[in-house]
N, C-alpha and C positions, 0 to 999 in steps of 0.2 A: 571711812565712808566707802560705801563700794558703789557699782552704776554697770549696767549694761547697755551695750550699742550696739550698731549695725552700722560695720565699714562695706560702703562700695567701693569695690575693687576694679572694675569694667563692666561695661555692657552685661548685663546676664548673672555678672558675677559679684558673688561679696562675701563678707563672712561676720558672726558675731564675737563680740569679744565682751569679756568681763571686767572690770579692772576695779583696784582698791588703793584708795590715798590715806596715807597719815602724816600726823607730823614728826618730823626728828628733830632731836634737842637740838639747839645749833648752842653757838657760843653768845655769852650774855651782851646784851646789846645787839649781836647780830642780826642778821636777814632771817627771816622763817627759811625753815628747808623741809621738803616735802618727800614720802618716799610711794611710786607708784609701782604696781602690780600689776599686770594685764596675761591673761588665757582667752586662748581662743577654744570659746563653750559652741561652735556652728552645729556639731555634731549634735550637743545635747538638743538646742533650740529644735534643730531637724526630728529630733528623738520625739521632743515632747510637739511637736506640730502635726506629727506621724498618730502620735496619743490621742492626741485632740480629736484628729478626723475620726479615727478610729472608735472613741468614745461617742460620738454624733450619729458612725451608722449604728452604734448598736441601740444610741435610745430611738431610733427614726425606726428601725426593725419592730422594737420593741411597742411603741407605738401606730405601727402601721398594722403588726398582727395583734394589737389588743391583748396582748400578756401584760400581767401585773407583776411587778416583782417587788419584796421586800426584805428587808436586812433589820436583822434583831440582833443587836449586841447585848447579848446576856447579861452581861458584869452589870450594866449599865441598866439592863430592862429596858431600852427603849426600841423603838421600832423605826424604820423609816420604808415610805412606799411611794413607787412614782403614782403618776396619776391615775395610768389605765388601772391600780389597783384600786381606788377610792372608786371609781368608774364604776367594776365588776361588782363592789358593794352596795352601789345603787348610791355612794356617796357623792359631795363635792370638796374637792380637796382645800377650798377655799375658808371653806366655814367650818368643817372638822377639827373640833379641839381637840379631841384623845382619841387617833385612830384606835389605839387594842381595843377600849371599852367600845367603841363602835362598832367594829368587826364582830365583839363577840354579841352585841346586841342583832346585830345583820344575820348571824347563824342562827338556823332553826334547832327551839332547842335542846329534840331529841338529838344532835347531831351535834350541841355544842363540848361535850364531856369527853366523846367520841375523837374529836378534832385534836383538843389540849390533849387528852393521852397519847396518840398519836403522836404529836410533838415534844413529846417528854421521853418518850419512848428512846424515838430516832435519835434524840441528841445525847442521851447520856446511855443508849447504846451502840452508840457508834454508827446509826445506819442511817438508807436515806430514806428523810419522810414523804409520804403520798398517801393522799386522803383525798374522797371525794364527802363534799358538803353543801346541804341545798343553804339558800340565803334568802331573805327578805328585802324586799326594795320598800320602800317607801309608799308608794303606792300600793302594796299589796302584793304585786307579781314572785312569783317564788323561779329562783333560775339553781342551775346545777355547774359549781367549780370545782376544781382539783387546783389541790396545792399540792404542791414538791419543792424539796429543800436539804441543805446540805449542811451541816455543821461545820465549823472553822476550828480547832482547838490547839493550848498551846502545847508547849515538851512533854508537861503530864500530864497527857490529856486530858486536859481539863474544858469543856466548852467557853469558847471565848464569842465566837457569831453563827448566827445558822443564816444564808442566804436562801434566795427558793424565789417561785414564781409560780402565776396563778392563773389560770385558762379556764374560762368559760366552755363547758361540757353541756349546754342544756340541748341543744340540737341532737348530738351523737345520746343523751338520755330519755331522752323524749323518745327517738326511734326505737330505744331498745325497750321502750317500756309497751311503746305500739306493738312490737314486733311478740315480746312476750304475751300482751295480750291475746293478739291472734292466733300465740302455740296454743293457749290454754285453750280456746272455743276450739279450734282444731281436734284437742286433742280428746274434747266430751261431745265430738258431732260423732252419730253413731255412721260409719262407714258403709259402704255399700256392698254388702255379699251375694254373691252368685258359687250356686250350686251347680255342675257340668258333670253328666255322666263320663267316664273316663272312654268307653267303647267304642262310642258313638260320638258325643261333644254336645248332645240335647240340653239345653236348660231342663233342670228338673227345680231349679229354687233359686229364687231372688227376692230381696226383703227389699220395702219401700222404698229406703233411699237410694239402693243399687235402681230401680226403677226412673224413680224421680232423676236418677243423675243422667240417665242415658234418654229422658224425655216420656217414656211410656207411662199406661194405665195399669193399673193394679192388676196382676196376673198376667197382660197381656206378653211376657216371654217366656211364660214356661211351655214346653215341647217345642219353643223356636232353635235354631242350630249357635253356638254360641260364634260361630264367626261372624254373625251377623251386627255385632259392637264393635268388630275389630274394623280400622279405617284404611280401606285397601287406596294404592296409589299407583303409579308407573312402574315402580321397583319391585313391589311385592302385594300381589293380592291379599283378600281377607282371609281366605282358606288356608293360606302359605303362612300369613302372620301365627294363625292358630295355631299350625303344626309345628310349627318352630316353639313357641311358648309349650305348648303341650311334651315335647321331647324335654324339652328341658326341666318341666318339672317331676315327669317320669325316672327320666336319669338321676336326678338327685335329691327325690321323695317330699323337695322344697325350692321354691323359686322366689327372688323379691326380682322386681323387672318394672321397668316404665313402658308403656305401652299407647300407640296412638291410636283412640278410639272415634269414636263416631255417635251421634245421637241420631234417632227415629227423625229426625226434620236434618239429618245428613250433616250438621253441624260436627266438624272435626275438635277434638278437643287430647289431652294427655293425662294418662293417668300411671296411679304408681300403684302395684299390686304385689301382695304376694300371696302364692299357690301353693297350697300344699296339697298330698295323698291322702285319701279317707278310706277306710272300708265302711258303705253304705248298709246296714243290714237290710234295705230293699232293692238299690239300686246296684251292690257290688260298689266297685272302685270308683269314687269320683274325686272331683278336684274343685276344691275349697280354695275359692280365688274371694280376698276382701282388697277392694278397687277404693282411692281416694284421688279426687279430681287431683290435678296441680297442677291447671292451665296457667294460674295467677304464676307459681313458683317458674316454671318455663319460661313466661313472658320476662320475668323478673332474672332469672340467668340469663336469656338475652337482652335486654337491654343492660344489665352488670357487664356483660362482656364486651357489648358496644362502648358504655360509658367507661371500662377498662381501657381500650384498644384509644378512646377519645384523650385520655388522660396519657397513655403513653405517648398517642403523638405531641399530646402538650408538654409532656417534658422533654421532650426531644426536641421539640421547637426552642424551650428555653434555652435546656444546652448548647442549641444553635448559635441562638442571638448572645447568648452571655461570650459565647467564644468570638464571635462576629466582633460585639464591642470589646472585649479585651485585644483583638486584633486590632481597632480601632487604634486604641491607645500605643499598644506596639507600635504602629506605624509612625503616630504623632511622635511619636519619641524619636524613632529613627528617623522623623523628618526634622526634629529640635536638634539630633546629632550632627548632623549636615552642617549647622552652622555655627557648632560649638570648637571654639580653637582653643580652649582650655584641655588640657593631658585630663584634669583630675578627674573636671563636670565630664568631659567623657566618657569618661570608664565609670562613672555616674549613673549616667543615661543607660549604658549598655547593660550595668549590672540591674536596671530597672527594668531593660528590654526582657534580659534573662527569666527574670523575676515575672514577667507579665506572661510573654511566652510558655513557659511551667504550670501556670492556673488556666491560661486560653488551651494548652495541649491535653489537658483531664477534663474537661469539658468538649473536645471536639473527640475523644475516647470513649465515651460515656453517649453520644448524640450517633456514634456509631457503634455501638455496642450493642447488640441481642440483650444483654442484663443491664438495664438503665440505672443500677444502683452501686456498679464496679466494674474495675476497667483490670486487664490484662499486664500486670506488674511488666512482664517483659518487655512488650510490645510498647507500653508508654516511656519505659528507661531507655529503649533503642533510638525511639524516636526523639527524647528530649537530649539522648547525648550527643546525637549526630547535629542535633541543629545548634546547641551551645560548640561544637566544636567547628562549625560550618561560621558562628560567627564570631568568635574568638582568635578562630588560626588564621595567621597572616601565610603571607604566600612565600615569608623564609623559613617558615616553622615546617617542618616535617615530624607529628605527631600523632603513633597510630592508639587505635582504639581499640580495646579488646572487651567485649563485655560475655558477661557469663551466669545468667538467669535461669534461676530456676522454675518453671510452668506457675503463678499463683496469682491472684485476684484480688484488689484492696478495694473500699469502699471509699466511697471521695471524700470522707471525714481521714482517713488516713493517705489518698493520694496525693492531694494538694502537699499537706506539709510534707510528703517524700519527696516529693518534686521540685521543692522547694531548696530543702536540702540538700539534697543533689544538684541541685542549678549550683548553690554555693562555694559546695565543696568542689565541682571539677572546675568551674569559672575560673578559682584562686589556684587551683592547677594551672590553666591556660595560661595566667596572665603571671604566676609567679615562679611556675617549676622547671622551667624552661627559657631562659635569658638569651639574648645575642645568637637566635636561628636554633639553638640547638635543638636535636632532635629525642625523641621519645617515646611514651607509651604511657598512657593513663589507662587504667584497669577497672571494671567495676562487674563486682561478681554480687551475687545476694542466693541468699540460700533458706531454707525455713526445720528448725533443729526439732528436736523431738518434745520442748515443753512447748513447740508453737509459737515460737520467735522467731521473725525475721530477722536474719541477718544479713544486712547491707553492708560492703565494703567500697570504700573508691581509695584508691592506690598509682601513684606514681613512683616513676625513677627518676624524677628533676633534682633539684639541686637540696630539697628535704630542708626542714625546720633548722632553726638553731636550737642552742642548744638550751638554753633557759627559757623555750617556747613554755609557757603555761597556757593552759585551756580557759582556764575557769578566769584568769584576769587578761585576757587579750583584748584588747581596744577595738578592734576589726567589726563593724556594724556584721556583715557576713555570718562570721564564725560565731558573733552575737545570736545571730538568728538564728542559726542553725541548733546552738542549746538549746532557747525558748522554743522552737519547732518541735525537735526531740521531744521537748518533756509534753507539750500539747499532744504527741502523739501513746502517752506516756512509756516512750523509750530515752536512753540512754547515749550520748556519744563518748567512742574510746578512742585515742592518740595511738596505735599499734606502734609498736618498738621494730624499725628497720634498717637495715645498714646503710642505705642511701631510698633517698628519696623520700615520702610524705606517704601515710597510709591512715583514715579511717576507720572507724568502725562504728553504723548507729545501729541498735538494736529495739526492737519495739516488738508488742504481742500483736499477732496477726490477728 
């Protein structure tokens, strides 16, 4: 029989244990005799409680952003989908008996033969699948998804499960299809040309819609001076505007230019032209300017750049708060440390501080950064070494710090887990390379080779590994993480061979 429990140990503290009973022969007639087993599983309990959570924020993401995801185990044929998938199908996950035949009844179905090749494709070519596909709801309404997905396979590559997930595209499709519409009438509206003697700058020809765009009557600009469209202001008159356009398309027999004009009722507006050289067989040299409004297009660059400029501050604000509350937490911690007389929970807490401090320090890099989407590889190692060593070294430890960085930029899909690793790896320095005061030197260089690998090193002179250290079976949650980081970042850790002391090395593509 086996059983698991939870010993309280003191206040705060405790630990789980496993244990297993059987029975042993005893002698005939004798008393039963029993033989028990007991491990202490705290770690794992912590392992899989750590799982848990972590399983929870990803369906709460998953559900808050309205992705659908599904898992088809091939061998098997069968499919499984959370809900926001059944959702995006216009389905209810309730009453759905056979989601596939459902799904494919939901595709439209010039699009449904399209989709399934796609998915045949990717998985027995090895690649990733992305489709986009309109759907039927129930009602009638037609919306626009993209599915993506990845194949799972085993030693012979053989398909075993493709995962993937599904996002409602009808919004960003709908705009492109507006947007397209509007190039095509754009592009059959017949433009407005104006004819400009080169000598003089006389209108000598302008066709209806160059009229109609600037507000006049039919006829009414020819022999007028063509500065008279151009929209003078405090900086540059309309005669100035002219002559500046005019040399330039002189000098190079063609001009394409934006130009701010003006209408007959003074209304300023923008337009986009381009000028070329003519030889006129009455008039001599003139300049063939065809003028297309693009007040809308201007209006629409400025407020993009507002709504740009609106959106950086908004991520800059989150990078704030996100760093604000993992500060938060840091501090609770270090205020739960305060009162913790246990050695282990200690070094517990602090290795959690380390750990928090690492994610809050790439988000307060990133919230002061000029490039809101990577931060300064150097600048972020300097600053997270010095403060893991600011709380790590006691006041008998005299341990210097040498770091040696080469200029480069990660994005915070690879900062977080460097940072992470690196909290790791010098922490278990502080707290293990260096016993009873001694003094030292913990090293961390990184450098970027010629196929595009960074190479991170951290290196001590402390007391170094034994000697049957193995990587790949150490118990150490740390040195745990530090693999499963590596490979999420998909790099590598090596054990570097030294005479004394402890030395790293993670490598990963930049």
């Amino acid at each position: 029989m086996r059983f698991e429990y939870y010993e309280d140990t003191g206040p705060g503290r405790g630990r789980w244990l496993a244990g297993s009973v059987c029975a042993i022969a005893g002698s005939l007639g004798g008393p039963p005799r029993f033989s028990y087993i007991l491990e202490d599983i705290t770690e794992r309990k912590q392992a899989e409680a750590t799982l848990a959570r972590r399983e929870e924020q990803l369906r709460l993401t998953l559900e808050f952003t309205h992705i659908g995801t599904w898992d088809w185990d091939v061998r098997q044929d069968t499919v499984i989908w959370n809900d926001n998938h059944f959702k995006l199908l216009g389905l209810d996950p309730n009453t759905t008996a056979d989601p596939y035949q459902s799904w494919r009844r939901a595709i439209h179905p010039n699009d449904l033969d399209r989709v399934e090749q796609a998915l045949q494709d990717a998985l027995h070519q090895h690649t990733d699948y992305e489709t986009e596909y309109r759907v039927f709801y129930p009602d009638g309404t037609m919306r626009w998804l993209v599915g993506r997905g990845r194949g799972l396979y085993d030693v012979d590559r053989q398909p075993i499960r493709m995962l993937g997930v599904v996002i409602d595209i009808s919004d960003r499709k709908q705009a492109e299809q507006i947007q397209e519409f509007q190039a095509v009438i754009t592009r059959n509206m017949a433009e407005g040309i104006c004819v400009v003697r080169a000598d003089n700058g006389i209108i000598c020809y302008a066709n209806r819609k160059f009229e109609q765009m600037f507000g006049y009557d039919l006829g009414e600009l020819d022999g007028q001076h063509v500065s008279i469209v151009n929209y003078a202001n405090d900086e540059a008159g309309a005669e100035a505007v002219n002559q500046a356009i005019r040399r330039a398309v002189l000098d190079n027999l063609e001009a394409t230019y934006e130009v701010h004009n003006v209408k007959k009722d003074g209304t300023p507006f923008w337009c986009s032209a381009t000028t070329s050289v003519f030889e006129h067989p009455e008039y001599g040299m003139v300049l063939v300017a065809v003028h297309q409004d693009i007040s809308d297009r201007k209006e629409s660059q400025e407020k993009l750049q507002a709504s740009l400029k609106e959106k950086e501050l908004l991520l800059k604000e989150i990078y704030h708060r996100v760093k604000n509350n993992l500060q938060v937490v840091y501090s609770l911690l270090n205020l739960q440390s305060r009162k913790v007389l246990d050695s282990l929970a200690l070094s517990v807490l602090r290795d959690s501080q380390s750990r928090v401090r690492a994610m809050a320090l790439v988000h307060e890099k990133l919230y002061k950064s000029d490039d809101l989407t990577r931060i300064d590889l150097a600048d972020y190692i300097h600053s997270l070494a010095y403060s893991l060593l600011e709380t790590y070294q006691s006041s008998s430890n005299c341990i210097a710090l040498r770091l040696e960085i080469e200029p480069y930029s990660l994005d915070i899909e690879t900062a977080l887990p460097c940072g992470l690793i690196l909290t790791e790896l010098m922490s278990n320095s502080l707290k293990y390379a260096f016993p009873d005061g001694r003094p030292g030197e913990i090293a961390i260089t990184s450098s970027l080779d010629a196929d595009h690998q960074v190479l991170l090193e951290v290196k001590d002179n402390g007391v170094g590994l034994s000697s049957d250290f193995d990587l790949e079976r150490v118990p150490s949650l740390g040195l745990s993480l530090v693999q499963n980081l590596a490979k999420q970042i998909k790099g590598a850790v090596t054990i570097l061979a030294r005479p004394t002391g402890t030395a790293f090395q993670i490598t990963f593509p930049a």
